[in-house]
C-alpha positions as CSV (number, residue, x, y, z in Angstrom):
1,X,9.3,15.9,18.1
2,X,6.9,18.0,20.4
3,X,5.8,20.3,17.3
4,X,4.9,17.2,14.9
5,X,1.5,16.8,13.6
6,X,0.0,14.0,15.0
7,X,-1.2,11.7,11.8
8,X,-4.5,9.1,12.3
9,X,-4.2,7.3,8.8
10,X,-7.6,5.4,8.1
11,X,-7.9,2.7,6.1
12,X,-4.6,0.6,5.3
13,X,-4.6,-1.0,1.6
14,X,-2.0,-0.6,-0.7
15,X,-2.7,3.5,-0.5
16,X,-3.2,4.2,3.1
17,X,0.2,1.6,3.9
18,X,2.0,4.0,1.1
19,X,1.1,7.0,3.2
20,X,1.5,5.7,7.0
21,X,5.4,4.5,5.6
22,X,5.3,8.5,4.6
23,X,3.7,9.7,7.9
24,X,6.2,7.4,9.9
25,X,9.7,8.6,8.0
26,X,9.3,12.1,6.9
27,X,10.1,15.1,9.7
28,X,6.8,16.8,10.8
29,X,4.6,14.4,11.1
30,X,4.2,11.2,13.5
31,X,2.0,8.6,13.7
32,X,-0.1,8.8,16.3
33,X,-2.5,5.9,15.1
34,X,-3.9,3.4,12.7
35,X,-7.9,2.2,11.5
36,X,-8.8,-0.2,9.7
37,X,-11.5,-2.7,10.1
38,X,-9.5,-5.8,9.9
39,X,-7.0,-4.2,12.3
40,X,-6.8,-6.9,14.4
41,X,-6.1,-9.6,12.1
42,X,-3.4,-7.6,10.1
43,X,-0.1,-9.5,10.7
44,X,1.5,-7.0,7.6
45,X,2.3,-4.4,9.5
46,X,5.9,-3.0,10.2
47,X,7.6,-3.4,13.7
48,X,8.2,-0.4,13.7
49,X,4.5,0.8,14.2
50,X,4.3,-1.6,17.2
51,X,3.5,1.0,19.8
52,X,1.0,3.1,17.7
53,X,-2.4,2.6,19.2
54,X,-4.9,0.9,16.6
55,X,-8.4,0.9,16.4
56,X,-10.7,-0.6,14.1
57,X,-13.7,1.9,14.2
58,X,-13.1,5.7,13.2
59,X,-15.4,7.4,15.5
60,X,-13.3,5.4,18.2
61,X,-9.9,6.3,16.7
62,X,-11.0,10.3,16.1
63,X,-12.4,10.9,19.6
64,X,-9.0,9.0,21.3
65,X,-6.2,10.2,19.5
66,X,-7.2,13.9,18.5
67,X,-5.4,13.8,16.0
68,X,-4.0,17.1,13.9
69,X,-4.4,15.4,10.8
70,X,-6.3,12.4,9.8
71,X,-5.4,10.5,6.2
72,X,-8.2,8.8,4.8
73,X,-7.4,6.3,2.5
74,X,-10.8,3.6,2.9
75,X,-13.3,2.8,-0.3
76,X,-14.7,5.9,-1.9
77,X,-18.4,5.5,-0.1
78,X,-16.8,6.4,3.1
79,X,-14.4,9.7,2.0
80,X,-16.8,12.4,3.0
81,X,-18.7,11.5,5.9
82,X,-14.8,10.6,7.3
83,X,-13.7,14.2,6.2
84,X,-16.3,15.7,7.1
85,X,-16.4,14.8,10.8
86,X,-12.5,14.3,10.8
87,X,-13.1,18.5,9.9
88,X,-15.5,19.1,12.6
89,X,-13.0,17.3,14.8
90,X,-10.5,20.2,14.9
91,X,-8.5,18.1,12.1
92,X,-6.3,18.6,8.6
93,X,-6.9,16.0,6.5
94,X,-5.6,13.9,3.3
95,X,-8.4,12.2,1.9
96,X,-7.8,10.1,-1.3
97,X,-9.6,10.3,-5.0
98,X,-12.4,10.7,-5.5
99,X,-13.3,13.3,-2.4
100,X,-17.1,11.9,-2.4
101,X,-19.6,10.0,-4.4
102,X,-21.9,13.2,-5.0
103,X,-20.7,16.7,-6.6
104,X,-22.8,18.0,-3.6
105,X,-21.1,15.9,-1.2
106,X,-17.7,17.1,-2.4
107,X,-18.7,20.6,-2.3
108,X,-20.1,20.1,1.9
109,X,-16.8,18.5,2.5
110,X,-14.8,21.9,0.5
111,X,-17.4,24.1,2.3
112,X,-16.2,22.9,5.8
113,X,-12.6,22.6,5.6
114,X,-12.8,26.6,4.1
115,X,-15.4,27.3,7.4
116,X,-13.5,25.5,9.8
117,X,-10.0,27.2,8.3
118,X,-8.6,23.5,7.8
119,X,-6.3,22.5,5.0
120,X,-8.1,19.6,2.4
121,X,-5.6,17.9,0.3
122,X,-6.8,15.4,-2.1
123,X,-5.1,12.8,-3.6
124,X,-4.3,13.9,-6.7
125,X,-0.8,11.9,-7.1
126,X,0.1,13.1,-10.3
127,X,-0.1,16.7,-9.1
128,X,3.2,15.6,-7.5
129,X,4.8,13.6,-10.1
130,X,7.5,16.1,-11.7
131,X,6.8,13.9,-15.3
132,X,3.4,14.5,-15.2
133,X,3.9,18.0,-14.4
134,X,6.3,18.6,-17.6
135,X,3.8,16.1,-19.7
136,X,1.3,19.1,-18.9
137,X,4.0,22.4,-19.5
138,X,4.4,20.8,-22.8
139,X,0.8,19.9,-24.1
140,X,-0.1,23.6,-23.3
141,X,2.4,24.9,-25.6
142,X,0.9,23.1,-28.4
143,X,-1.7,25.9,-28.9
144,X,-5.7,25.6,-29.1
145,X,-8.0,23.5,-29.4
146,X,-6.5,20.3,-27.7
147,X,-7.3,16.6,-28.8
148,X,-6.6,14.5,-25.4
149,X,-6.6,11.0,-25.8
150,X,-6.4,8.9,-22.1
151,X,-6.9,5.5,-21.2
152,X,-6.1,3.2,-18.1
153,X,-7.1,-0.5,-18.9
154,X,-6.0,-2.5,-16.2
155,X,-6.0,-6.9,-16.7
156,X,-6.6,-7.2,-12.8
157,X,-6.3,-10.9,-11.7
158,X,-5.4,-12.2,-8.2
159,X,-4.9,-9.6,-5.7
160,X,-6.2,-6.9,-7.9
161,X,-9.0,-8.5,-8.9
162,X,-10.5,-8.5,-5.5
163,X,-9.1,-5.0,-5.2
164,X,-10.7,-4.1,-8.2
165,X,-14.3,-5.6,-7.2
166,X,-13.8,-3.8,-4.1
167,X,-13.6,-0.3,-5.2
168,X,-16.5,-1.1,-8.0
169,X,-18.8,-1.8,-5.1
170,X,-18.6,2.3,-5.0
171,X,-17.9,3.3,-7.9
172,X,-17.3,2.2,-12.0
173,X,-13.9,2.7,-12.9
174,X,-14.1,6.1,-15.4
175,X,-15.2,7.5,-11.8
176,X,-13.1,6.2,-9.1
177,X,-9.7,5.9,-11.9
178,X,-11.5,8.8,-14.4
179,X,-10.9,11.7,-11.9
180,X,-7.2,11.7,-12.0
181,X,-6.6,12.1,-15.6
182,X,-9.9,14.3,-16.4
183,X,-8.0,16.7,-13.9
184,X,-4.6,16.1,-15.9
185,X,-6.8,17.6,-18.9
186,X,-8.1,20.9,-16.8
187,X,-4.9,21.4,-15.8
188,X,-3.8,21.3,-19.9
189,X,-6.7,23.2,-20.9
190,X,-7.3,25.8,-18.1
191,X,-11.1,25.6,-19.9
192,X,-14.1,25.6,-18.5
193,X,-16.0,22.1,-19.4
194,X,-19.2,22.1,-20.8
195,X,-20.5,18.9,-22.2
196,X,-19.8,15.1,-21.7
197,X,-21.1,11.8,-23.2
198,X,-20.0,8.2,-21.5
199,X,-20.6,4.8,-22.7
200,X,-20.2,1.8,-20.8
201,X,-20.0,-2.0,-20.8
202,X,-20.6,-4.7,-18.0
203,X,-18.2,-7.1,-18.7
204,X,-18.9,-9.7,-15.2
205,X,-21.1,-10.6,-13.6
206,X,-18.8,-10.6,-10.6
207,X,-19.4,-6.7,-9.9
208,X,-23.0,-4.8,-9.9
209,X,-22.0,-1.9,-11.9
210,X,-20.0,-1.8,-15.3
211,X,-16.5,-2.2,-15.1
212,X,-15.1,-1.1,-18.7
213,X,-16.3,2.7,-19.3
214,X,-15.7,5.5,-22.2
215,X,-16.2,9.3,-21.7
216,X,-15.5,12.1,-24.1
217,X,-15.4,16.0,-22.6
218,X,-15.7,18.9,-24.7
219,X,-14.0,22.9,-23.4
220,X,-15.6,25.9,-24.1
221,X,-12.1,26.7,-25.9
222,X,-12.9,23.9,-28.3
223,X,-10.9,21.5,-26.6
224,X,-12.2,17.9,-26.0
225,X,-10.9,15.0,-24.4
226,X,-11.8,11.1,-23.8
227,X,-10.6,8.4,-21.5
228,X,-10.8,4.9,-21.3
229,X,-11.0,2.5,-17.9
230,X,-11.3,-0.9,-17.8
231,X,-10.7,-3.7,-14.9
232,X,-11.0,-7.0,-14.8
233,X,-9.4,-10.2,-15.8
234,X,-11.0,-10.0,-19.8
235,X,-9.1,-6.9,-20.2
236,X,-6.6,-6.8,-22.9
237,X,-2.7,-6.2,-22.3
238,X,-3.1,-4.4,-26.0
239,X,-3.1,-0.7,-26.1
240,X,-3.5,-0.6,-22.1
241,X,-2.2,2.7,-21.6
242,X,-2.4,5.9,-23.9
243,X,-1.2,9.6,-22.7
244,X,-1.6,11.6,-25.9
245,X,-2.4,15.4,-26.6
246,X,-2.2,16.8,-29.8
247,X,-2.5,20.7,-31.0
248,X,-2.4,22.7,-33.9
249,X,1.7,22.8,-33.3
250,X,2.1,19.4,-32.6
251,X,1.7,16.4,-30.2
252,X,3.0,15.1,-26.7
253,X,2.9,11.5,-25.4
254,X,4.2,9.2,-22.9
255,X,5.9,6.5,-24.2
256,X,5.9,3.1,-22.0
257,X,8.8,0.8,-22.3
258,X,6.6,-2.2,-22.3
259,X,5.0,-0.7,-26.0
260,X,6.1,-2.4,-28.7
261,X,8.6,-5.1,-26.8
262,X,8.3,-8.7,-28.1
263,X,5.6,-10.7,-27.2
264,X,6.4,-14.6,-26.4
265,X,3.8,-17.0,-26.7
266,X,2.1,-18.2,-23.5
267,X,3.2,-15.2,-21.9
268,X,1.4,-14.9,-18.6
269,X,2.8,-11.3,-17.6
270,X,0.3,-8.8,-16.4
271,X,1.8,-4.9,-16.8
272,X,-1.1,-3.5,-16.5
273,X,-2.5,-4.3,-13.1
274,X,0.9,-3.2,-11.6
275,X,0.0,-0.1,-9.5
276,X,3.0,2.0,-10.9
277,X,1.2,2.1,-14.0
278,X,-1.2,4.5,-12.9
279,X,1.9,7.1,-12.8
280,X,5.1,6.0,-14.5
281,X,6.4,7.8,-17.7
282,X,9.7,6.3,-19.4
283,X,9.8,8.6,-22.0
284,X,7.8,11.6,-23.4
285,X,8.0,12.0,-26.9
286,X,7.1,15.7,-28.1
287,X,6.2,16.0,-32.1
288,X,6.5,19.7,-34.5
289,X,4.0,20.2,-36.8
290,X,5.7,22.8,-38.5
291,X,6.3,22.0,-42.2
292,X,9.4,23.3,-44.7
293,X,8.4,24.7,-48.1
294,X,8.5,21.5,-49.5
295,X,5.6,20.0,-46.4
296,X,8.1,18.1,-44.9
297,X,8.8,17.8,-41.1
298,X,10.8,21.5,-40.4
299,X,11.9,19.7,-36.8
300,X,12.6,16.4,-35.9
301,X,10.8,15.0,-33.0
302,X,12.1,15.3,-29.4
303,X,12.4,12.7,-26.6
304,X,13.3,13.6,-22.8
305,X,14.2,10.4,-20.8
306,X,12.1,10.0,-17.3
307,X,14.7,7.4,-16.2
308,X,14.9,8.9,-12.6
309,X,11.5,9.5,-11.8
310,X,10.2,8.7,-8.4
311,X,8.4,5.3,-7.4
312,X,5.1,5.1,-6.0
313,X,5.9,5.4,-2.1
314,X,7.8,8.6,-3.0
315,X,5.1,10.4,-4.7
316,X,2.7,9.5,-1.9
317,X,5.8,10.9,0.6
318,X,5.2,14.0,-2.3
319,X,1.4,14.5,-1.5
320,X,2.6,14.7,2.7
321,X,5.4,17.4,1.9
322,X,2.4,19.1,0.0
323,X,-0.1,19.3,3.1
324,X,3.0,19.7,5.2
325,X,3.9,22.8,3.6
326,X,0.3,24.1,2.9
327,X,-0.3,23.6,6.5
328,X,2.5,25.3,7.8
329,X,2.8,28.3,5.5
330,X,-0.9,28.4,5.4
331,X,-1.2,27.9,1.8
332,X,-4.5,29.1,0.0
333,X,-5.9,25.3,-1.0
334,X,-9.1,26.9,-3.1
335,X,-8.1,26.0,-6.2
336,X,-6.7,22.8,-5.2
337,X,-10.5,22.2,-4.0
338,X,-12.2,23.4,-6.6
339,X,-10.1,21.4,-9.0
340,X,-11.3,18.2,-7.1
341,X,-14.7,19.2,-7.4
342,X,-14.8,20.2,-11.1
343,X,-13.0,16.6,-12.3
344,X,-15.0,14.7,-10.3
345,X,-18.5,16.6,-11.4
346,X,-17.0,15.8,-14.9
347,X,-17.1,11.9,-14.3
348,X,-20.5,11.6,-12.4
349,X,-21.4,13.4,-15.5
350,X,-19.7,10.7,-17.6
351,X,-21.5,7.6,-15.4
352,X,-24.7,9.8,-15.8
353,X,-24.4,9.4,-19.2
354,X,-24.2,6.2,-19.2
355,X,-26.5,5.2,-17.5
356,X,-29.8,7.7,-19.1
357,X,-28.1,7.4,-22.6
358,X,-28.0,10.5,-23.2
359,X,-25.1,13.6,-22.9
360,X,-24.9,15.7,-20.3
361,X,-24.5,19.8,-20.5
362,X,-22.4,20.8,-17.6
């Protein structure tokens, strides 16, 4: 249609082929072209996209298809210079998490898209994820302070192993991994964070940095929160994947279908390196503190079933409605930014930690 926008998606692993399929089906957008440096040796690619022009360097792809929105979805080291010339290009863009490396280089990237009156979405997926969203309504109904226990341990062998060693090229995993769930407890808190401590562990000697990390947060409402990332083949399927907030009412969790199954010996199943891990729920379990006279439970627990909640592709297709609409109805994206900005200065705290040893005061 002559009034789509006009998408150049960069970068094409499993995110950036999640969002092109978007790009290419919903109405608004189409594709008007694909980077990636191995480009011309990608035989994965649907028919469909047969006659969109590809290009394997960026500066190339930006100055030849003009595009009115480019989606960068390439290794973290590469988000904001992309974004930030994709900006000064005329362009929208979708940039995936984390937005930089830097706090600094976030905030040059937020600065232009706001100077430039261009709409920056980032990749926030669970933003979009209408699970996630009541996981959040609920914890902050549980009153104040909040305990938020997080964790995304991931056994990556095969495929996501080299995946995996990839990304750690950039970043440790409480960053790259950390952002998305240190935002989930923002959102809860609506708190201003003030201190964080991180402890790490290099567990291979196949990646330079360490690839199984801790951080705890504290809130100036007396919140605090940790999280818990680990990737590699040594991880443990055990425990793998917590989503817990508790309150002086109760506690809320997300309950996984694979906790607590049976467990056959010589098992060779891997859950947790499955990418739909990062955002599916099953069930969310909601616990009453309140007590009868007698300090037994006054309520019994409640559990809503998440059987229909959207897949992976569809949440992507989620985060494209969102820029859509915030494009067209010229939706005010400074929180959204700031948000980005604040979780990720709340890792690089974390990985500063780590590495001087000592906490960090926001």
């Amino acid at each position: 249609m002559a009034n789509d926008l006009r998408v150049l998606v960069v970068g094409l692993g499993n995110m950036g082929m999640a969002h092109a399929r978007a790009y290419g089906t919903l109405g608004g957008y189409s594709l008007a072209g694909l980077c990636a440096r191995s480009i011309k040796s990608r035989r994965d690619l649907p028919e469909s996209w047969r006659d969109v022009p590809r290009f394997a360097d960026f500066a190339t792809a930006l100055a030849e298809v003009r595009p009115d929105v480019v989606s960068i979805n390439t290794y973290p080291d590469t988000h904001a210079a992309f974004a930030l010339r994709a900006i000064e290009a005329g362009a929208h863009v979708f940039v995936e998490k984390p937005l930089a490396e830097t706090a600094a280089d976030a905030e040059r990237v937020v600065d232009a898209a706001t100077a430039r009156g261009r709409k920056l979405v980032v990749g926030y997926i669970l933003r979009v994820h209408p699970s996630w969203i009541r996981f959040v309504e609920i914890a902050r109904t549980l009153g104040k302070p909040l305990v938020m226990r997080m964790n995304l341990n991931q056994q990556s062998v095969g495929p996501a192993w080299t995946w995996h060693r990839a990304l750690m090229q950039s970043l440790p995993p409480i960053v790259d991994c950390g952002v998305h769930y240190v935002d989930v407890m923002c959102q809860m808190t609506k708190s201003r964070p003030v201190r964080v401590h991180g402890i790490g562990a290099h567990l291979s000697s196949d990646v330079k940095t360490y690839n199984y990390g801790h951080l705890h947060v504290e809130f100036e409402d007396g919140s605090v929160g940790w999280y818990e990332a680990g990737w590699g083949p040594m991880m443990s399927e055990v425990a793998f994947f917590v989503k817990d907030v508790v309150g002086p009412k109760g506690a809320v969790s997300i309950v996984m279908p694979e906790q607590g199954k049976e467990v056959k010996a010589g098992a060779a199943e891997t859950t947790s390196a499955d990418i739909d891990t990062h955002t599916k729920t099953s069930v969310i379990r909601l616990h009453h503190a309140a007590l009868n006279p007698d300090n037994s439970l006054a309520r019994p627990d409640e559990v809503f079933r998440m059987d229909d909640e959207p897949g992976h592709d569809e949440l992507c297709a989620r985060e494209q409605v969102f820029l859509l609409r915030a494009i067209r109805e010229d939706i005010d994206l400074g929180d959204h930014m700031r948000d980005a900005v604040q979780s990720l200065r709340i890792v690089l705290a974390a990985d500063e930690s780590v590495r001087t040893r000592c906490i960090v005061e926001l």
